[in-house]
C-alpha positions in Angstrom: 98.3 136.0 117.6 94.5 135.3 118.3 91.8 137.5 118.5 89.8 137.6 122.3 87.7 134.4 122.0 86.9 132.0 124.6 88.8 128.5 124.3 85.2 126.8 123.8 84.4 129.2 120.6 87.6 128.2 118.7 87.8 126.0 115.9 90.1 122.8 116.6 93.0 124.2 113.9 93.8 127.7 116.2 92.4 126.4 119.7 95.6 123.3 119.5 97.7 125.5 117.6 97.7 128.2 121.1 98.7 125.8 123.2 101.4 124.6 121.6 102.3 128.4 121.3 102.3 128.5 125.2 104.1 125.5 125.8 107.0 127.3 123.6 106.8 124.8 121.1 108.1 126.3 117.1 105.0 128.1 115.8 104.9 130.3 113.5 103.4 134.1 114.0 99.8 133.2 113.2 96.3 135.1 113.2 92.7 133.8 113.6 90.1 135.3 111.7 86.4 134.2 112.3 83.6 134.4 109.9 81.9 137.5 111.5 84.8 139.4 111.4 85.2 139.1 107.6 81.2 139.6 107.3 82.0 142.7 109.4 85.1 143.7 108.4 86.8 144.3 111.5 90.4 143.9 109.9 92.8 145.6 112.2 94.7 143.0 114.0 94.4 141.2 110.5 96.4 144.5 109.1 98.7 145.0 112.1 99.8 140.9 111.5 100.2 141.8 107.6 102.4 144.8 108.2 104.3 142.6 110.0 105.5 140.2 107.4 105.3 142.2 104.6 109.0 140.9 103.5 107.1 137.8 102.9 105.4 138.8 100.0 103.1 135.6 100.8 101.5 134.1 103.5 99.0 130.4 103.9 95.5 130.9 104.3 94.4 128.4 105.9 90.8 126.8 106.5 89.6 127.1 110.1 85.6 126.5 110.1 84.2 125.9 113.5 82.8 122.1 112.3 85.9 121.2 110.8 87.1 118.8 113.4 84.1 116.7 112.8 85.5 116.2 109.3 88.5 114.1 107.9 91.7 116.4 107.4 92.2 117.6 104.2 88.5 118.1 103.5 89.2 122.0 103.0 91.7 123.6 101.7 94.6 125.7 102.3 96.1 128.4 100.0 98.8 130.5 99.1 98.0 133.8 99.0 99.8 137.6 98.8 100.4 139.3 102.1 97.9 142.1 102.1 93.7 142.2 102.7 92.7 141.4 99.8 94.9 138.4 99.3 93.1 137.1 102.2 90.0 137.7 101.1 90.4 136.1 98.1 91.5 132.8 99.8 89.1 132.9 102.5 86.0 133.0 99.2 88.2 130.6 97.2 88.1 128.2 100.4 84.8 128.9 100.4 83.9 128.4 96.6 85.9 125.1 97.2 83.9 123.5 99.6 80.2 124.6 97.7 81.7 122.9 94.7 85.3 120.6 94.3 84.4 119.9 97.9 80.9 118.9 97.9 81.0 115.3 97.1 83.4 114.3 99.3 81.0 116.7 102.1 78.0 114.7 101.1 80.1 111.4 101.5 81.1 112.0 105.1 77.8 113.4 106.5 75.8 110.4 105.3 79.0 107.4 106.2 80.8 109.4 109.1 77.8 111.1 110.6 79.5 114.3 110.0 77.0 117.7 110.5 75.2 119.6 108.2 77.6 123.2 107.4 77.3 126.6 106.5 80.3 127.3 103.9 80.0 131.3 104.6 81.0 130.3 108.1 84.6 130.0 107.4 87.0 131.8 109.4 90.6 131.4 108.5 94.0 131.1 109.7 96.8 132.9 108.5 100.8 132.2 108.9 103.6 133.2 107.0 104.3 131.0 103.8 107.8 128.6 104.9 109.1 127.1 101.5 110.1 123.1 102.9 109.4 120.2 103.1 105.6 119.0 104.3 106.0 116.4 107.1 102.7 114.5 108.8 103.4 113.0 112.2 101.1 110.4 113.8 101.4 107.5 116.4 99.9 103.7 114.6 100.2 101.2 117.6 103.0 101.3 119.8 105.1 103.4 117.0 105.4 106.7 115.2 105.2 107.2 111.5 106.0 110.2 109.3 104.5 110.9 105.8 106.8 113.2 103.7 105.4 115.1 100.2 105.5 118.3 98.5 109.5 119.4 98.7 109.4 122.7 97.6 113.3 122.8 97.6 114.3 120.3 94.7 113.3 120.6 91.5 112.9 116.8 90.9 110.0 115.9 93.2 108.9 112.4 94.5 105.8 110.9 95.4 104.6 110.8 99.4 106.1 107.7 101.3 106.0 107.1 104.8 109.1 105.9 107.0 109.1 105.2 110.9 112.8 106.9 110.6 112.2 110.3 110.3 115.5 112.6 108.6 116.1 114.5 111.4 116.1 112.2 114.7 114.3 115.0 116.5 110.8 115.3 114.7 110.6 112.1 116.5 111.0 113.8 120.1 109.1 116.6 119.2 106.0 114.8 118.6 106.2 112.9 121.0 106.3 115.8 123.5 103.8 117.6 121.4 101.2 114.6 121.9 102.1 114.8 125.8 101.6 118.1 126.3 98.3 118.0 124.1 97.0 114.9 126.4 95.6 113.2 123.1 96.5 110.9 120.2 96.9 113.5 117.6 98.0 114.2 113.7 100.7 116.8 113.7 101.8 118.5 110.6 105.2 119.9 110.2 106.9 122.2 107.6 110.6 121.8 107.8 112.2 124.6 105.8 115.0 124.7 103.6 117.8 125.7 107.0 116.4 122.7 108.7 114.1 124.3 111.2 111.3 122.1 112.2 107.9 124.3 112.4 104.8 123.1 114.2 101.4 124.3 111.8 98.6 122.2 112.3 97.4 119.8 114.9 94.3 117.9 114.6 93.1 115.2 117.6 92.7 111.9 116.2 91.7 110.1 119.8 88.3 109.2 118.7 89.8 107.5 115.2 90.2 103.7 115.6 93.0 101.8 113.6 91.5 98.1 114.3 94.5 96.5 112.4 96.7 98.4 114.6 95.3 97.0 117.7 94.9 93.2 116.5 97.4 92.3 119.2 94.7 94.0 121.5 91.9 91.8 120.5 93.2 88.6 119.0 93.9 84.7 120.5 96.4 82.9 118.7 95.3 79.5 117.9 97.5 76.5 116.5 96.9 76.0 112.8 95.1 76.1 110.3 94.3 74.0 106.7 93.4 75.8 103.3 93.2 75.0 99.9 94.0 78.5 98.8 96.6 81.1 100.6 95.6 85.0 100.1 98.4 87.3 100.3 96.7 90.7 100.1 93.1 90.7 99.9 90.5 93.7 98.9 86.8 93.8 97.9 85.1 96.5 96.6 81.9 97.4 94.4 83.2 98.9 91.1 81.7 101.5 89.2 82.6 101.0 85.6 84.1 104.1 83.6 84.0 104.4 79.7 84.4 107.8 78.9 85.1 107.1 75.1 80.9 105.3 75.0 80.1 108.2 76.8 81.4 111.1 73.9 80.3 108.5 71.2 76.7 108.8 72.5 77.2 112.6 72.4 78.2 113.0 69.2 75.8 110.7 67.8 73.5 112.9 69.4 74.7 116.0 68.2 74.7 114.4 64.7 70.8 113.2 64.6 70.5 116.9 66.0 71.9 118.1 62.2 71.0 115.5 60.0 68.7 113.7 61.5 65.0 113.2 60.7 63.3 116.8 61.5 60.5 114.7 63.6 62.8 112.6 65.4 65.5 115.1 66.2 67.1 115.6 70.2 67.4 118.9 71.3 70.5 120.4 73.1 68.2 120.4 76.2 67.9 116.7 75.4 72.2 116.3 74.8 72.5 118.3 78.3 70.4 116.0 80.1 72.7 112.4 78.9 75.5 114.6 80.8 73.2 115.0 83.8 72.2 111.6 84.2 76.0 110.6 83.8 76.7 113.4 86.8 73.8 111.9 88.8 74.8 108.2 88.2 78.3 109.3 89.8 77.1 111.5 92.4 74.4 108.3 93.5 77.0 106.1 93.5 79.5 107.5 95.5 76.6 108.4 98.4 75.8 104.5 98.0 79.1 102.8 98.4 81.3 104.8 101.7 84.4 102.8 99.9 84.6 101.8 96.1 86.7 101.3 93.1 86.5 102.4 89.6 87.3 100.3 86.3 88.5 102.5 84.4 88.2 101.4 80.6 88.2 105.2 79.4 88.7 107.6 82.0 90.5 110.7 80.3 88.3 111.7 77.7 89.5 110.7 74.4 91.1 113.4 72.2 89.6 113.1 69.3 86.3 112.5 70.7 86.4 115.3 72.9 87.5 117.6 69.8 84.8 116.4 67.4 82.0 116.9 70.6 83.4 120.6 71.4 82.9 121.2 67.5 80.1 119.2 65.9 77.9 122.3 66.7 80.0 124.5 65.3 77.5 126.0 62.8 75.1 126.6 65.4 77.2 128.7 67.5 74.7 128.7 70.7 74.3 125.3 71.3 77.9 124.9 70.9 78.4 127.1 73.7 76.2 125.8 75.8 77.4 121.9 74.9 81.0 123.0 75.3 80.5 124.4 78.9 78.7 121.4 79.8 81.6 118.9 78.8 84.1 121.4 80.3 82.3 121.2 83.8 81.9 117.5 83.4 85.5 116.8 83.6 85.2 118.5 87.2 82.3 116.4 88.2 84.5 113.4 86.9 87.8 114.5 88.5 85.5 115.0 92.0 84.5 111.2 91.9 87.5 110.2 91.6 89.2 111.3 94.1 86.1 109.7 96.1 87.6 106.2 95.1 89.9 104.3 97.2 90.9 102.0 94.7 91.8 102.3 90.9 92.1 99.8 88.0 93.2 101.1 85.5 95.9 101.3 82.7 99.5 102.3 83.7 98.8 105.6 82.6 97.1 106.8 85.4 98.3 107.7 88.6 96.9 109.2 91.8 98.0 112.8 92.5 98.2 112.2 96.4 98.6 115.3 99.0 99.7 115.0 102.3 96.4 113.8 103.7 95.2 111.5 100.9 98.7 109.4 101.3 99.3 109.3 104.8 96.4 110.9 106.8 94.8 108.9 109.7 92.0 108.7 107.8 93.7 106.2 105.2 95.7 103.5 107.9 92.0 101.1 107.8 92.0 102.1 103.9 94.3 103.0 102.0 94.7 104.1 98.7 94.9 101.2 95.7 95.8 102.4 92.5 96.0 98.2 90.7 97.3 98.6 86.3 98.1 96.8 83.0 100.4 98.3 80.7 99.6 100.6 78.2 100.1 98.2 75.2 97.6 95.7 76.9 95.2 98.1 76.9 92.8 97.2 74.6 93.2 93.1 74.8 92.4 94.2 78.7 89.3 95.8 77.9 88.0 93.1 75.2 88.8 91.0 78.8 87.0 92.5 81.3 83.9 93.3 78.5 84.0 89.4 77.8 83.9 88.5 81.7 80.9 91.0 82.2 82.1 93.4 84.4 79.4 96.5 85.3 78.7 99.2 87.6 77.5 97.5 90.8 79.8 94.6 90.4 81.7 93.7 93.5 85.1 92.7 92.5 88.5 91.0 94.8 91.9 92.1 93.9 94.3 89.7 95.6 98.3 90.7 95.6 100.1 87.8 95.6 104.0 87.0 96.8 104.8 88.9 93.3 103.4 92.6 93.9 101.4 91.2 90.8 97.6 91.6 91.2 94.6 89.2 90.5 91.3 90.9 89.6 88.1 88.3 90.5 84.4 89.6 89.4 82.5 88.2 92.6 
Protein backbone atom coordinates (compact mmCIF):
# COMPACT_ATOMS: atom_id res chain seq x y z
CA UNK A 1 0.00 0.00 0.00
CA UNK A 2 1.38 3.57 -0.94
CA UNK A 3 0.15 6.79 -0.23
CA UNK A 4 -0.99 9.19 -3.55
CA UNK A 5 2.47 10.39 -4.69
CA UNK A 6 3.76 10.80 -8.01
CA UNK A 7 6.44 8.16 -9.28
CA UNK A 8 9.06 11.11 -9.48
CA UNK A 9 8.50 12.08 -5.63
CA UNK A 10 9.28 8.55 -4.34
CA UNK A 11 12.31 7.51 -2.76
CA UNK A 12 14.19 4.58 -4.71
CA UNK A 13 13.24 1.76 -1.72
CA UNK A 14 9.02 2.18 -2.29
CA UNK A 15 9.10 3.65 -6.02
CA UNK A 16 11.08 -0.26 -7.16
CA UNK A 17 9.32 -1.94 -4.50
CA UNK A 18 5.56 -0.89 -6.52
CA UNK A 19 6.50 -2.16 -9.49
CA UNK A 20 7.45 -5.31 -8.50
CA UNK A 21 4.07 -5.25 -6.64
CA UNK A 22 2.39 -4.72 -10.09
CA UNK A 23 4.25 -7.10 -11.92
CA UNK A 24 2.73 -9.71 -9.23
CA UNK A 25 6.02 -10.42 -7.96
CA UNK A 26 6.01 -11.82 -3.75
CA UNK A 27 5.83 -8.60 -1.83
CA UNK A 28 4.86 -8.17 1.19
CA UNK A 29 1.72 -5.76 2.44
CA UNK A 30 3.89 -2.60 2.76
CA UNK A 31 3.20 1.24 3.58
CA UNK A 32 5.13 4.41 2.66
CA UNK A 33 5.29 7.02 5.02
CA UNK A 34 6.96 10.42 4.10
CA UNK A 35 8.59 12.91 6.25
CA UNK A 36 5.67 15.44 6.13
CA UNK A 37 3.29 13.14 7.04
CA UNK A 38 5.02 12.22 10.39
CA UNK A 39 5.75 16.19 10.93
CA UNK A 40 1.99 16.37 10.28
CA UNK A 41 0.63 13.52 11.65
CA UNK A 42 -1.60 12.36 9.10
CA UNK A 43 -1.57 8.66 10.32
CA UNK A 44 -4.65 7.07 8.98
CA UNK A 45 -3.61 4.73 6.20
CA UNK A 46 -0.61 4.24 8.59
CA UNK A 47 -3.39 2.92 11.30
CA UNK A 48 -5.71 1.22 8.79
CA UNK A 49 -2.17 -0.92 7.58
CA UNK A 50 -1.50 -1.60 11.51
CA UNK A 51 -4.87 -2.86 12.22
CA UNK A 52 -4.23 -5.00 9.64
CA UNK A 53 -1.50 -7.07 10.92
CA UNK A 54 -1.98 -6.68 14.32
CA UNK A 55 -1.45 -10.69 14.74
CA UNK A 56 2.05 -9.73 14.03
CA UNK A 57 2.80 -8.20 17.09
CA UNK A 58 5.96 -6.70 14.99
CA UNK A 59 6.55 -5.24 11.91
CA UNK A 60 10.28 -3.66 9.94
CA UNK A 61 10.62 -0.13 9.82
CA UNK A 62 12.47 0.51 7.29
CA UNK A 63 14.62 3.65 6.14
CA UNK A 64 13.25 5.36 3.00
CA UNK A 65 14.76 9.01 2.77
CA UNK A 66 14.35 10.63 -0.54
CA UNK A 67 18.45 10.88 -1.13
CA UNK A 68 19.08 7.48 -0.17
CA UNK A 69 19.75 6.09 -3.52
CA UNK A 70 22.66 8.44 -3.81
CA UNK A 71 24.16 6.55 -0.91
CA UNK A 72 25.70 2.93 -0.55
CA UNK A 73 23.03 0.35 0.92
CA UNK A 74 23.17 -0.21 4.30
CA UNK A 75 23.98 3.42 5.15
CA UNK A 76 20.64 3.65 7.24
CA UNK A 77 19.10 1.44 9.06
CA UNK A 78 16.23 -0.80 9.42
CA UNK A 79 14.38 -1.78 12.69
CA UNK A 80 12.21 -4.00 14.38
CA UNK A 81 9.53 -2.46 15.85
CA UNK A 82 5.86 -3.22 17.67
CA UNK A 83 2.88 -3.00 15.37
CA UNK A 84 1.09 0.13 16.56
CA UNK A 85 1.94 4.20 16.15
CA UNK A 86 4.11 4.64 18.38
CA UNK A 87 6.30 1.77 17.54
CA UNK A 88 6.76 3.44 14.34
CA UNK A 89 7.52 6.50 15.67
CA UNK A 90 10.00 5.39 17.67
CA UNK A 91 11.90 3.63 14.71
CA UNK A 92 11.44 6.35 12.36
CA UNK A 93 13.47 8.92 15.42
CA UNK A 94 15.78 6.01 16.20
CA UNK A 95 16.60 5.90 12.27
CA UNK A 96 16.85 9.24 12.56
CA UNK A 97 19.12 9.54 15.77
CA UNK A 98 21.20 6.84 13.87
CA UNK A 99 22.20 8.66 10.99
CA UNK A 100 22.95 12.27 13.19
CA UNK A 101 25.32 10.03 15.20
CA UNK A 102 26.47 5.98 14.58
CA UNK A 103 25.87 7.15 11.03
CA UNK A 104 27.68 10.26 10.59
CA UNK A 105 31.12 9.21 9.80
CA UNK A 106 30.45 6.90 7.36
CA UNK A 107 27.90 10.08 5.84
CA UNK A 108 30.86 12.34 5.93
CA UNK A 109 33.03 9.63 4.15
CA UNK A 110 30.71 9.22 1.19
CA UNK A 111 29.79 12.94 0.48
CA UNK A 112 33.47 13.90 0.32
CA UNK A 113 34.82 10.21 -1.81
CA UNK A 114 31.42 9.32 -3.59
CA UNK A 115 30.12 12.82 -4.23
CA UNK A 116 27.17 11.84 -2.30
CA UNK A 117 24.65 15.21 -1.35
CA UNK A 118 24.47 17.13 1.58
CA UNK A 119 21.01 15.63 3.82
CA UNK A 120 18.42 16.62 6.08
CA UNK A 121 18.07 13.60 8.71
CA UNK A 122 14.41 14.92 9.74
CA UNK A 123 13.59 14.14 6.21
CA UNK A 124 13.16 10.47 6.69
CA UNK A 125 10.09 8.88 5.59
CA UNK A 126 9.80 5.28 6.27
CA UNK A 127 8.66 2.00 5.06
CA UNK A 128 6.83 -0.37 6.92
CA UNK A 129 6.20 -4.30 6.25
CA UNK A 130 5.35 -7.06 8.33
CA UNK A 131 8.41 -8.58 10.32
CA UNK A 132 9.05 -12.44 8.25
CA UNK A 133 11.39 -14.47 10.66
CA UNK A 134 14.02 -16.26 7.74
CA UNK A 135 16.69 -16.25 6.35
CA UNK A 136 18.27 -12.76 4.70
CA UNK A 137 19.27 -13.38 1.12
CA UNK A 138 21.11 -10.51 -1.22
CA UNK A 139 20.88 -11.20 -4.95
CA UNK A 140 23.13 -9.40 -7.55
CA UNK A 141 24.47 -10.05 -11.05
CA UNK A 142 28.96 -9.74 -11.08
CA UNK A 143 29.82 -10.34 -14.89
CA UNK A 144 28.03 -12.72 -16.80
CA UNK A 145 26.78 -14.52 -13.39
CA UNK A 146 24.57 -14.24 -10.35
CA UNK A 147 25.71 -14.39 -6.74
CA UNK A 148 23.80 -14.66 -3.52
CA UNK A 149 25.00 -13.54 -0.06
CA UNK A 150 23.22 -15.40 2.79
CA UNK A 151 23.38 -13.99 6.81
CA UNK A 152 21.30 -13.53 9.70
CA UNK A 153 19.10 -17.05 9.95
CA UNK A 154 16.70 -16.23 12.36
CA UNK A 155 15.65 -20.01 12.41
CA UNK A 156 18.66 -21.93 13.91
CA UNK A 157 20.04 -21.28 16.98
CA UNK A 158 23.64 -21.86 15.94
CA UNK A 159 24.29 -19.02 13.43
CA UNK A 160 27.09 -18.68 10.81
CA UNK A 161 28.87 -16.00 9.38
CA UNK A 162 27.69 -14.34 5.74
CA UNK A 163 29.16 -16.37 2.63
CA UNK A 164 28.31 -16.01 -0.73
CA UNK A 165 27.62 -18.97 -3.26
CA UNK A 166 26.62 -18.71 -7.05
CA UNK A 167 24.33 -21.91 -6.11
CA UNK A 168 21.57 -20.50 -4.35
CA UNK A 169 19.41 -23.35 -1.90
CA UNK A 170 16.43 -23.05 -3.68
CA UNK A 171 17.09 -23.29 -7.61
CA UNK A 172 14.44 -20.68 -8.03
CA UNK A 173 15.81 -17.43 -6.24
CA UNK A 174 17.95 -17.76 -9.26
CA UNK A 175 14.92 -17.29 -11.79
CA UNK A 176 13.30 -14.93 -9.75
CA UNK A 177 16.02 -12.50 -9.97
CA UNK A 178 16.62 -12.88 -12.96
CA UNK A 179 13.07 -11.89 -13.97
CA UNK A 180 12.96 -9.28 -11.32
CA UNK A 181 16.12 -7.53 -13.07
CA UNK A 182 14.08 -7.86 -16.52
CA UNK A 183 11.18 -6.48 -15.52
CA UNK A 184 13.02 -3.57 -13.54
CA UNK A 185 15.16 -2.82 -16.97
CA UNK A 186 18.39 -2.35 -14.69
CA UNK A 187 21.28 -4.11 -13.06
CA UNK A 188 20.02 -4.15 -9.57
CA UNK A 189 20.71 -5.52 -5.81
CA UNK A 190 17.68 -7.45 -4.63
CA UNK A 191 17.15 -8.45 -1.16
CA UNK A 192 15.15 -11.45 -0.22
CA UNK A 193 13.76 -12.85 3.12
CA UNK A 194 13.03 -16.48 2.74
CA UNK A 195 10.94 -17.57 5.71
CA UNK A 196 11.01 -20.51 7.81
CA UNK A 197 8.02 -22.57 5.13
CA UNK A 198 10.32 -21.68 2.31
CA UNK A 199 8.50 -18.80 0.71
CA UNK A 200 10.79 -16.51 -1.06
CA UNK A 201 9.72 -12.68 -0.38
CA UNK A 202 10.88 -9.77 -2.52
CA UNK A 203 11.71 -6.47 0.24
CA UNK A 204 14.06 -4.28 -1.14
CA UNK A 205 15.54 -3.40 -4.46
CA UNK A 206 18.09 -0.88 -5.03
CA UNK A 207 19.54 -0.08 -8.88
CA UNK A 208 23.15 -0.68 -8.98
CA UNK A 209 23.46 0.29 -12.98
CA UNK A 210 25.70 3.23 -12.37
CA UNK A 211 28.09 0.91 -9.99
CA UNK A 212 31.20 -0.37 -11.91
CA UNK A 213 32.90 -3.75 -10.98
CA UNK A 214 36.23 -3.07 -13.10
CA UNK A 215 37.59 -6.57 -12.10
CA UNK A 216 34.45 -7.99 -13.27
CA UNK A 217 34.75 -6.62 -16.71
CA UNK A 218 38.70 -7.32 -17.23
CA UNK A 219 37.74 -9.60 -20.04
CA UNK A 220 35.95 -6.29 -21.42
CA UNK A 221 39.06 -4.32 -21.46
CA UNK A 222 42.15 -6.52 -21.45
CA UNK A 223 44.72 -7.93 -24.44
CA UNK A 224 46.38 -11.00 -23.56
CA UNK A 225 49.97 -10.92 -24.34
CA UNK A 226 52.49 -13.89 -24.32
CA UNK A 227 54.67 -13.89 -21.21
CA UNK A 228 56.02 -12.48 -18.85
CA UNK A 229 59.60 -12.64 -16.51
CA UNK A 230 59.61 -11.69 -12.69
CA UNK A 231 61.77 -12.07 -9.94
CA UNK A 232 58.94 -12.12 -7.42
CA UNK A 233 55.24 -13.81 -7.97
CA UNK A 234 52.31 -11.97 -5.90
CA UNK A 235 49.49 -14.09 -5.05
CA UNK A 236 47.11 -11.61 -3.44
CA UNK A 237 48.11 -8.14 -3.21
CA UNK A 238 46.60 -5.07 -1.00
CA UNK A 239 47.94 -1.59 -0.06
CA UNK A 240 46.57 0.54 2.28
CA UNK A 241 47.54 3.60 4.64
CA UNK A 242 47.24 2.29 8.21
CA UNK A 243 46.21 4.12 11.08
CA UNK A 244 47.82 2.78 14.13
CA UNK A 245 45.57 1.86 17.26
CA UNK A 246 46.90 1.57 20.90
CA UNK A 247 44.13 1.88 23.07
CA UNK A 248 46.09 0.59 26.18
CA UNK A 249 48.92 4.21 25.51
CA UNK A 250 45.84 5.89 25.14
CA UNK A 251 44.17 5.02 29.01
CA UNK A 252 47.80 5.06 30.33
CA UNK A 253 47.99 8.83 29.29
CA UNK A 254 44.57 9.19 30.96
CA UNK A 255 45.29 7.99 34.01
CA UNK A 256 48.47 9.53 34.33
CA UNK A 257 46.51 12.53 33.85
CA UNK A 258 44.07 11.98 36.28
CA UNK A 259 46.86 11.13 38.73
CA UNK A 260 49.02 14.57 38.31
CA UNK A 261 45.31 16.00 38.69
CA UNK A 262 45.36 14.42 42.58
CA UNK A 263 48.79 14.47 43.47
CA UNK A 264 50.42 16.39 41.35
CA UNK A 265 52.19 19.71 41.89
CA UNK A 266 49.21 22.35 42.68
CA UNK A 267 50.96 24.79 39.93
CA UNK A 268 51.36 22.26 37.39
CA UNK A 269 48.16 20.29 37.70
CA UNK A 270 45.68 19.42 34.34
CA UNK A 271 42.20 20.11 34.75
CA UNK A 272 39.27 17.63 33.72
CA UNK A 273 38.73 20.22 30.93
CA UNK A 274 42.31 19.55 30.04
CA UNK A 275 41.71 15.19 30.41
CA UNK A 276 38.46 15.87 28.09
CA UNK A 277 40.38 17.53 25.49
CA UNK A 278 43.31 14.28 25.04
CA UNK A 279 39.87 12.30 24.31
CA UNK A 280 38.93 15.02 21.75
CA UNK A 281 41.94 15.19 19.90
CA UNK A 282 41.97 11.26 19.84
CA UNK A 283 38.14 11.58 18.29
CA UNK A 284 39.42 14.25 15.84
CA UNK A 285 42.58 12.32 14.84
CA UNK A 286 40.10 9.44 13.84
CA UNK A 287 37.45 11.46 12.40
CA UNK A 288 40.44 13.38 10.10
CA UNK A 289 41.72 10.29 9.17
CA UNK A 290 38.96 8.53 7.95
CA UNK A 291 37.78 11.87 5.72
CA UNK A 292 41.58 11.63 4.35
CA UNK A 293 42.02 8.08 3.27
CA UNK A 294 38.34 6.88 1.20
CA UNK A 295 39.94 3.18 1.90
CA UNK A 296 42.31 2.29 4.93
CA UNK A 297 43.41 -0.27 7.40
CA UNK A 298 43.94 -0.15 11.10
CA UNK A 299 46.86 -1.89 13.20
CA UNK A 300 45.38 -2.65 15.79
CA UNK A 301 47.96 -3.16 18.79
CA UNK A 302 45.18 -2.30 21.49
CA UNK A 303 41.86 -1.96 20.12
CA UNK A 304 39.42 -3.12 22.96
CA UNK A 305 40.21 -1.10 25.75
CA UNK A 306 42.06 -2.82 28.34
CA UNK A 307 40.16 -3.93 31.45
CA UNK A 308 42.10 -2.94 34.00
CA UNK A 309 42.89 0.26 32.45
CA UNK A 310 39.53 1.08 31.66
CA UNK A 311 38.50 0.23 35.39
CA UNK A 312 41.26 2.22 37.13
CA UNK A 313 40.25 5.42 34.50
CA UNK A 314 36.33 5.13 35.32
CA UNK A 315 37.53 5.23 39.06
CA UNK A 316 40.73 7.29 39.68
CA UNK A 317 38.26 10.29 40.30
CA UNK A 318 36.35 8.57 42.46
CA UNK A 319 36.76 11.03 45.34
CA UNK A 320 35.78 13.81 43.27
CA UNK A 321 32.52 12.63 42.27
CA UNK A 322 31.90 15.37 39.42
CA UNK A 323 34.80 14.97 37.39
CA UNK A 324 34.30 11.40 37.62
CA UNK A 325 31.06 11.80 36.00
CA UNK A 326 31.99 13.83 33.54
CA UNK A 327 35.48 11.60 32.72
CA UNK A 328 33.33 8.44 32.80
CA UNK A 329 30.74 9.72 30.09
CA UNK A 330 33.48 10.81 28.01
CA UNK A 331 35.29 7.25 27.87
CA UNK A 332 31.83 5.68 27.55
CA UNK A 333 31.05 7.76 24.38
CA UNK A 334 34.51 7.26 23.11
CA UNK A 335 34.08 3.59 22.64
CA UNK A 336 31.23 4.73 20.14
CA UNK A 337 33.44 7.11 18.31
CA UNK A 338 35.98 4.09 18.15
CA UNK A 339 33.53 1.41 17.22
CA UNK A 340 32.22 4.15 14.27
CA UNK A 341 35.91 4.21 12.72
CA UNK A 342 36.03 0.96 12.59
CA UNK A 343 33.60 -0.09 10.80
CA UNK A 344 35.04 2.72 8.25
CA UNK A 345 38.11 0.38 7.73
CA UNK A 346 38.25 -2.07 4.95
CA UNK A 347 40.98 -3.91 6.32
CA UNK A 348 42.01 -5.16 9.87
CA UNK A 349 45.33 -6.37 11.43
CA UNK A 350 44.91 -7.41 14.25
CA UNK A 351 45.10 -10.29 16.82
CA UNK A 352 42.89 -13.44 16.30
CA UNK A 353 40.66 -12.05 18.69
CA UNK A 354 38.95 -9.78 16.69
CA UNK A 355 36.49 -10.37 14.17
CA UNK A 356 34.26 -8.22 11.94
CA UNK A 357 30.53 -8.39 12.82
CA UNK A 358 29.41 -8.24 9.03
CA UNK A 359 25.60 -7.53 8.00
CA UNK A 360 24.22 -8.32 4.90
CA UNK A 361 25.60 -5.20 3.11
CA UNK A 362 28.98 -4.94 4.65
CA UNK A 363 29.71 -8.79 3.37
CA UNK A 364 28.25 -8.97 0.24
CA UNK A 365 26.80 -5.59 -0.98
CA UNK A 366 27.85 -4.16 -4.42
CA UNK A 367 29.48 -1.71 -2.75
CA UNK A 368 32.23 -4.34 -1.49
CA UNK A 369 33.06 -6.58 -5.04
CA UNK A 370 36.18 -3.65 -5.98
CA UNK A 371 36.81 -3.85 -2.03
CA UNK A 372 36.19 -6.06 0.07
CA UNK A 373 36.47 -6.55 3.55
CA UNK A 374 40.21 -7.85 5.01
CA UNK A 375 40.24 -8.82 8.40
CA UNK A 376 44.52 -10.24 8.31
CA UNK A 377 45.59 -11.93 12.42
CA UNK A 378 48.30 -13.51 14.61
CA UNK A 379 47.36 -15.67 17.29
CA UNK A 380 46.59 -14.57 20.54
CA UNK A 381 49.73 -16.01 22.24
CA UNK A 382 51.96 -14.04 19.68
CA UNK A 383 50.48 -11.12 20.74
CA UNK A 384 52.91 -9.27 22.40
CA UNK A 385 56.23 -10.66 20.53
CA UNK A 386 53.89 -9.11 17.40
CA UNK A 387 53.67 -5.85 18.90
CA UNK A 388 57.50 -5.60 20.15
CA UNK A 389 57.62 -6.49 15.96
CA UNK A 390 55.77 -4.07 14.37
CA UNK A 391 57.12 -1.22 17.23
CA UNK A 392 60.71 -2.40 16.22
CA UNK A 393 60.00 -2.01 12.36
CA UNK A 394 58.44 1.50 12.92
CA UNK A 395 55.08 1.27 11.95
CA UNK A 396 52.74 4.65 12.44
CA UNK A 397 49.65 6.27 11.50
CA UNK A 398 50.16 7.40 7.93
CA UNK A 399 52.25 4.39 7.03
CA UNK A 400 51.23 2.73 3.89
CA UNK A 401 51.55 -0.81 4.34
CA UNK A 402 51.14 -4.30 1.49
CA UNK A 403 49.70 -7.34 2.76
CA UNK A 404 50.43 -10.12 0.26
CA UNK A 405 48.51 -13.70 0.63
CA UNK A 406 50.50 -16.10 -0.62
CA UNK A 407 49.60 -19.92 -2.08
CA UNK A 408 49.20 -20.63 1.89
CA UNK A 409 46.11 -18.35 2.94
CA UNK A 410 49.12 -17.16 5.21
CA UNK A 411 49.60 -13.33 4.97
CA UNK A 412 52.83 -11.11 4.61
CA UNK A 413 52.63 -7.60 6.15
CA UNK A 414 55.43 -5.03 4.28
CA UNK A 415 55.72 -1.28 5.86
CA UNK A 416 56.19 0.49 2.31
Amino acid sequence: MLKKASETTLPEKPRLLKKLKSGKFNIPDFIYVSASDFKTEKFDDLKTFLDRHRESFKVITRSAHPQEESFKGGTFDSLETYADLGGIQYARTKIINLANTAKQLTIKRQQKFNNSPEIDAEDMGVIVMPFISGTSVMAKMIGNHWEFGYCRDRNHKVQRDPYITKTPHDTRLLQLSIDIQNHLGHRCEIEYVVSGEGEIYVVQAKDIAHIETLEQQLGERSIQLDGVRRIRRNHNYRERPVYVMDNKEFYLDIIGQCEDLVWGNIKNKPTIEDIIEIIVRYQTALEKFALKHQRFGILGLSIQEPEELYQIANHYLDDFPELQSTLSKALHDNLYKIDYFLSEADTLLAKDKFRVNLCGHDAYGIDTVRNPMWSVYWYMDKHAKMVAAFSRLGFKTGDTVGIEIDSDEKPIVYRL
